[in-house]
C-alpha positions in Angstrom: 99.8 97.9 81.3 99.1 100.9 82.9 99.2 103.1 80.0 96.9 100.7 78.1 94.4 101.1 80.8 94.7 104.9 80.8 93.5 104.7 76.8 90.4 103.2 77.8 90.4 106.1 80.6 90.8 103.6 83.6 91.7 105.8 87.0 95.5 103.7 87.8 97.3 103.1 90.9 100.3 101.0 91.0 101.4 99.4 94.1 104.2 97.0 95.1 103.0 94.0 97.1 104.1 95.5 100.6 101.7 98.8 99.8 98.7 96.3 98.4 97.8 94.7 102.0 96.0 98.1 102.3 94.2 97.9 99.3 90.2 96.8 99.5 90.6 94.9 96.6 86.2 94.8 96.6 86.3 98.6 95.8 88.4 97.9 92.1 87.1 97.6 88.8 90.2 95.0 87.8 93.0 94.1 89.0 96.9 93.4 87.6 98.5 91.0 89.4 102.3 90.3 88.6 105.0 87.7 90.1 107.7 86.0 88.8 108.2 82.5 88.7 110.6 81.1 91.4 111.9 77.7 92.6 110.3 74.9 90.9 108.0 77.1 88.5 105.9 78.6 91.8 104.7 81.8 92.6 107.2 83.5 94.9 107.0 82.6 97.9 108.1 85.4 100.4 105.7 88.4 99.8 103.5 87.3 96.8 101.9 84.2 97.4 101.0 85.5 101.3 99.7 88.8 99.4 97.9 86.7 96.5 96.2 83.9 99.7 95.3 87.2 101.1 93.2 88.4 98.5 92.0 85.7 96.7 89.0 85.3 98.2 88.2 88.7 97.0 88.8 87.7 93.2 85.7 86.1 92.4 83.8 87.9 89.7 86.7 90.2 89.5 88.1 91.2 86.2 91.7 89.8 86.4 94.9 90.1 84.4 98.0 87.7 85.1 101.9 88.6 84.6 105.5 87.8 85.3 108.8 86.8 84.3 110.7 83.3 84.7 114.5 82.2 83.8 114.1 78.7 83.8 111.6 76.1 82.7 108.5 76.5 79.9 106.1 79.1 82.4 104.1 76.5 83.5 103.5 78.4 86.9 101.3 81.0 84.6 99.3 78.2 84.1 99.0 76.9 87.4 98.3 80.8 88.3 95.4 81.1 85.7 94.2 77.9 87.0 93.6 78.5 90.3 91.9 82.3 89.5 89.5 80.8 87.6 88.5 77.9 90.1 87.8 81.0 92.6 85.5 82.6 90.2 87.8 85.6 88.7 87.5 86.6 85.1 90.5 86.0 83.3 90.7 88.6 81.0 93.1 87.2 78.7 95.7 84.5 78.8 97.9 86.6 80.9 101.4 87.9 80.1 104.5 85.5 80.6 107.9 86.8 79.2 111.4 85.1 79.6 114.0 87.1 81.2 113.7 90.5 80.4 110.8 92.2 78.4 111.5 92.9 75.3 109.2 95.2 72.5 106.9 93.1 71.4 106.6 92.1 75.2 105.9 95.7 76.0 103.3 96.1 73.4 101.3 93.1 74.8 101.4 94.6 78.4 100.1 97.9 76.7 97.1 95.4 75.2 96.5 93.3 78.1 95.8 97.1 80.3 93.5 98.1 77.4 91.4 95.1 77.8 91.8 94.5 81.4 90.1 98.5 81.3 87.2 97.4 79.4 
């Protein structure tokens, strides 16, 4: 995703969820937010969804792309996710990335897309 953005010559920074509490999420142009899927298809519970309750309030308006992984179920959480973002105002730039297991190409190719337009 990353690299996608940098074609459209976005300025990048990655961060892991601990690192993001400092972020002022009102300064960014868009925003990636990634989790995988846990328990019964929820958003993980021990760092991200405090991180993501954090924030959300700041999404509104915000240019917003969705993605994770899951093992189990159909990725119905992604839904739930996109849901909830767009009840708080964000704009969903796409329909988010969802990928079973472990990425494969195609997978990385989308993530390389989804950057590109979240840069837009």
């Amino acid at each position: 995703m990353a690299e996608g953005a940098q074609i459209e010559q976005a300025d990048v920074t990655l961060y892991t969820v601990e690192e993001a509490h400092a972020v002022d999420v009102d300064e960014l142009y868009g925003i990636a937010l990634g989790c995988p899927s846990m328990g019964a298809e929820e958003l993980e519970d021990a760092e991200f969804e405090p991180f993501f309750e954090s924030i959300k309030h700041q999404l509104k308006d915000k240019r917003l792309a969705l993605f994770g992984s899951y093992d189990w179920g159909v990725g119905e959480w992604m839904q739930t996710w996109q849901d909830e973002c767009e009840r708080i105002g964000a704009i969903l730039v796409d329909d988010g990335l969802i990928v079973h297991l472990t990425p494969q190409d195609a997978d990385l190719e989308n993530a390389h897309q989804l950057g590109q337009l979240l840069a837009q």
